[in-house]
C-alpha positions as CSV (number, residue, x, y, z in Angstrom):
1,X,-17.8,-19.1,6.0
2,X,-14.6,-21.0,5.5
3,X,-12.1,-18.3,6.1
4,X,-14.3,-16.1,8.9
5,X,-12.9,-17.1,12.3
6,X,-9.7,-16.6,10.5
7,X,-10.2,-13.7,9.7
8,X,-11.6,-12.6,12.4
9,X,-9.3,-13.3,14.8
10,X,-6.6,-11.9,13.2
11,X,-8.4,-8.0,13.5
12,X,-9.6,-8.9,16.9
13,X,-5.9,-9.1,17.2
14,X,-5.8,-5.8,15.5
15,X,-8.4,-4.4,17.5
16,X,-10.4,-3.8,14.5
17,X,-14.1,-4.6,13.2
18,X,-14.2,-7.6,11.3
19,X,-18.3,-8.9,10.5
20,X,-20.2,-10.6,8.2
21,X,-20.6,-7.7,5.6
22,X,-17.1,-7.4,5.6
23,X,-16.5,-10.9,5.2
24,X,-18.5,-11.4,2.3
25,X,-17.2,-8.7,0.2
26,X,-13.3,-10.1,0.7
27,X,-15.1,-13.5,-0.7
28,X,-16.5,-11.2,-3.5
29,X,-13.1,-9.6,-4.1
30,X,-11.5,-13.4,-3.9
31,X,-13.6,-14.5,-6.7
32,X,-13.6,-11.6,-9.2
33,X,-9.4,-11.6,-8.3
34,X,-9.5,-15.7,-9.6
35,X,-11.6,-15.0,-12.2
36,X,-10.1,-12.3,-13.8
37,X,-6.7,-13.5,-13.4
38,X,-7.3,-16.0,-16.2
39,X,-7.8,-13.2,-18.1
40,X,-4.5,-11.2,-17.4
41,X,-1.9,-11.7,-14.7
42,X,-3.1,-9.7,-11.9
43,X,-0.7,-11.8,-9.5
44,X,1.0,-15.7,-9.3
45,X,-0.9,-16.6,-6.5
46,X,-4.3,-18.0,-7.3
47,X,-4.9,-20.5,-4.0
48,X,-7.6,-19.3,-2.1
49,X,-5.8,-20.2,1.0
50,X,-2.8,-18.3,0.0
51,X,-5.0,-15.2,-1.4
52,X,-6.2,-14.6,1.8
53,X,-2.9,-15.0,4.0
54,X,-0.5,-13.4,1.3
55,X,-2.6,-11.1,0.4
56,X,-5.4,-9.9,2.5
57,X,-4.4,-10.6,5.8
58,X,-0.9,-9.0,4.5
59,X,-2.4,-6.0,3.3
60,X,-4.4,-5.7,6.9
61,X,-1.5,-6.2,9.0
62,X,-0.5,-2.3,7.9
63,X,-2.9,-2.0,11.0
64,X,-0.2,-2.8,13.6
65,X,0.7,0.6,13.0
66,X,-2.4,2.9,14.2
67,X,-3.8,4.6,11.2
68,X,-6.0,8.1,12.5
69,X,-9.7,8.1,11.6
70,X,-10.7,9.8,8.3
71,X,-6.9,9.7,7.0
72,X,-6.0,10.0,3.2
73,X,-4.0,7.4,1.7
74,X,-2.1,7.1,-1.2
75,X,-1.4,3.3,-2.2
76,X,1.6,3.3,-4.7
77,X,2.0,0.7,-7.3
78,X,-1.4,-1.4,-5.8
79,X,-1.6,-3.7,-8.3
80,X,-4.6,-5.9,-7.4
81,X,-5.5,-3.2,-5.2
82,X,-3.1,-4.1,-1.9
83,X,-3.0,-3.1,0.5
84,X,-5.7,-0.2,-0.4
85,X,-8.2,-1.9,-1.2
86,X,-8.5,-4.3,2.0
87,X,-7.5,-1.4,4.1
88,X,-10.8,0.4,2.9
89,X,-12.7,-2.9,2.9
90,X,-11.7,-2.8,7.1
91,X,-11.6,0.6,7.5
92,X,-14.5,2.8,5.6
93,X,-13.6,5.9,6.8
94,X,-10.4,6.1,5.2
95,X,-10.1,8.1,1.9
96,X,-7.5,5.8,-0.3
97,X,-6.3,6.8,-3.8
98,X,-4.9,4.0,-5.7
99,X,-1.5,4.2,-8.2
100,X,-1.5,2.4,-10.6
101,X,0.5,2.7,-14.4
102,X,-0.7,-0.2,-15.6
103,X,-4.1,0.1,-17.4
104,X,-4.9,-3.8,-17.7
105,X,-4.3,-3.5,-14.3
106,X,-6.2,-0.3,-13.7
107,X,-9.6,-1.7,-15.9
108,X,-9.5,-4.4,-13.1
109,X,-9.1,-1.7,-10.1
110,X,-12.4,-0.2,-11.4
111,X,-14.1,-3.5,-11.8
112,X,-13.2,-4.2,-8.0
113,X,-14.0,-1.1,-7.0
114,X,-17.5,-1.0,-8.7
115,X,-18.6,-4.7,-8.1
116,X,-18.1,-4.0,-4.1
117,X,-19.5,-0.6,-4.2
118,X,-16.9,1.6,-2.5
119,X,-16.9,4.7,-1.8
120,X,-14.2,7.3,-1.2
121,X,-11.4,5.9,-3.6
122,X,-9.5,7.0,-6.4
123,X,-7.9,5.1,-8.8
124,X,-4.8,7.5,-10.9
125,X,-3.6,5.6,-13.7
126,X,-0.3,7.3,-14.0
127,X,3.4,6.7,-13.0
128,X,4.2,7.1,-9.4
129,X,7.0,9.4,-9.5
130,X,4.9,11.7,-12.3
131,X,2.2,11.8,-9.7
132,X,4.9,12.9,-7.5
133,X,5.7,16.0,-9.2
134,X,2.0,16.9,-9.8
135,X,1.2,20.0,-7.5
136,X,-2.8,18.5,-6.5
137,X,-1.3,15.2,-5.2
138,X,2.4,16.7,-3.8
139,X,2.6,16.7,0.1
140,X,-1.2,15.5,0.1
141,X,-1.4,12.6,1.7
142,X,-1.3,11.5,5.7
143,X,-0.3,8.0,4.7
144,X,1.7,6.7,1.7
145,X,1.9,2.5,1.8
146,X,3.3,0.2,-0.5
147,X,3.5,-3.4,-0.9
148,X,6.3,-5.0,-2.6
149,X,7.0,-2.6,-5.2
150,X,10.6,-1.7,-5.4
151,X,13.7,-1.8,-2.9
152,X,13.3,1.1,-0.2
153,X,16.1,3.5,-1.8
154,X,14.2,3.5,-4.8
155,X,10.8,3.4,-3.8
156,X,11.0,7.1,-1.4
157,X,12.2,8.6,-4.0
158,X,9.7,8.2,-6.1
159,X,7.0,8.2,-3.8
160,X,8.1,10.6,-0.3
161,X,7.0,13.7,-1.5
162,X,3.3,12.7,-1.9
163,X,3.7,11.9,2.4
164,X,2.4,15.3,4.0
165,X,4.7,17.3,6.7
166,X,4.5,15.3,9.8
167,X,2.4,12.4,7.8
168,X,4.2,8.7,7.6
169,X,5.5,6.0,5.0
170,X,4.1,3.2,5.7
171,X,6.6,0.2,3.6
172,X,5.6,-3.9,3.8
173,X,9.1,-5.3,3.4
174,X,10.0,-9.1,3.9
175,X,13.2,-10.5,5.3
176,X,15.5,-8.3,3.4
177,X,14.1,-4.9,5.1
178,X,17.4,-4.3,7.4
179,X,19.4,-4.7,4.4
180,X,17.3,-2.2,2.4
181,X,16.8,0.3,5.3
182,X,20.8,0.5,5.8
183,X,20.8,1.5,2.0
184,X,18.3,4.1,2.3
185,X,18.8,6.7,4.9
186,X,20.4,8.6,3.2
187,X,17.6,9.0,0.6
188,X,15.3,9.1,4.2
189,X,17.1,12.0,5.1
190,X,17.1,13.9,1.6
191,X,13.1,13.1,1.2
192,X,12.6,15.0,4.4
193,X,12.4,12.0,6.3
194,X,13.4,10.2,9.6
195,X,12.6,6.5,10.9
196,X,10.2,6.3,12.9
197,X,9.9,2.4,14.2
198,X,10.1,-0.9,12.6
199,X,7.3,-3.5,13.5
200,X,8.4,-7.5,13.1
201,X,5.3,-8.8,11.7
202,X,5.8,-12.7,13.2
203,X,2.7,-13.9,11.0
204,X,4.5,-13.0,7.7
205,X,8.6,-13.2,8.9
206,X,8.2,-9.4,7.6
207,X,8.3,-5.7,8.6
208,X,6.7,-2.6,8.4
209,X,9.1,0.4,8.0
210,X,7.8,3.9,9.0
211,X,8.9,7.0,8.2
212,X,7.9,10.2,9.5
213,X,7.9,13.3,7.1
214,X,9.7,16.0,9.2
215,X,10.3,18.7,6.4
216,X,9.3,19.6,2.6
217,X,10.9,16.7,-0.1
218,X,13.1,19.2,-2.7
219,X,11.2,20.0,-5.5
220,X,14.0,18.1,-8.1
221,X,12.9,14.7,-6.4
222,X,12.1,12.3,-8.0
223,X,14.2,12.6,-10.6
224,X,13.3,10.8,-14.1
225,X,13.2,7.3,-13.5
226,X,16.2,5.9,-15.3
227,X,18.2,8.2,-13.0
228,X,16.5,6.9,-9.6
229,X,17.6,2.8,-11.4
230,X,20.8,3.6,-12.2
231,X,22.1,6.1,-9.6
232,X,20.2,5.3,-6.3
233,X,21.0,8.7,-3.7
């Protein structure tokens, strides 16, 4: 029970359940994460005090912002699974699909996923802005989140038009965000887009950048993905 009362605290903070079951299966996902890390790199940080602060309290901190009850989520490049999969761990009722291109990656997402026995998540092992263009997952989702993925320009447009009208991006961005938010409203504003807030997250010196989804992303974004590197909008 090491890391409980911190843990705890911080989604009392939050407002949010935090118990025992919970607990146990982030000390489940911990473990596997070490273990198969040795394996492939899944990420450089392998301290368990550092896993839980950079990682999984990070991912949880998306819950400054109030997520609605029974929302679908799309987490775009997740990696390890963050944030989507301690945002399900927290929050049950939310209906998470993970993105994913890489499948050494992706073999680990399924491991996760079935060791802890969750329910209610998806794992597409494709590129983001493919997934984009793909009429089932297009203007699907409540909530799009990412985590560290790309710079802000870059990442909406390969990622905004999976964000349903009137739904919300939902970006974890560290010190740099002002920098990368002056760069990106005008891709904000041809996604369909318009800022919303930004919340200083004091625990991390980081911030989470909302957008709100106002009208339908054009159907020629994103374009292929050489184009989005090498001319950002």
């Amino acid at each position: 029970m090491k890391y409980f009362c911190l843990m705890k605290n911080f989604c009392d903070k939050l407002n949010i359940k935090f118990d025992e079951n919970i607990y146990e299966k982030f000390m489940i996902y911990m473990k596997e994460l070490i273990e198969y890390n040795k394996k492939i790199n899944l990420t450089s940080i392998t301290n368990e005090d550092l896993i839980i602060n950079r990682h999984f309290l990070d991912s949880i901190s998306i819950f400054n912002y109030k997520i609605e009850e029974n929302a679908t989520i799309c987490d775009i490049g997740s990696g390890a699974g963050f944030p989507g999969i301690p945002m399900k761990i927290i929050r049950d009722d939310l209906k998470i699909d993970l993105v994913e291109s890489t499948n050494k990656k992706v073999e680990f997402l399924k491991y996760i996923v079935d060791i802890l026995n969750i329910k209610n998540i998806n794992i597409i092992n494709k590129r983001v802005e493919n997934v984009s263009h793909e009429t089932f997952y297009r203007e699907k989702y409540d909530y799009v989140v990412s985590r560290a993925m790309a710079r802000l320009d870059k990442l909406l447009e390969m990622s905004f038009s999976l964000v349903k009208i009137n739904g919300k991006y939902i970006a974890l961005k560290g010190k740099k965000s002002d920098e990368e938010l002056e760069k990106a409203y005008n891709t904000i504003n041809k996604m369909g887009g318009v800022l919303d807030t930004k919340i200083y997250l004091k625990e991390f010196d980081s911030n989470l950048v909302i957008i709100d989804k106002i009208y339908k992303t054009p159907e020629i974004y994103p374009r292929k993905y050489n184009l989005i590197l090498k001319k950002p909008l």
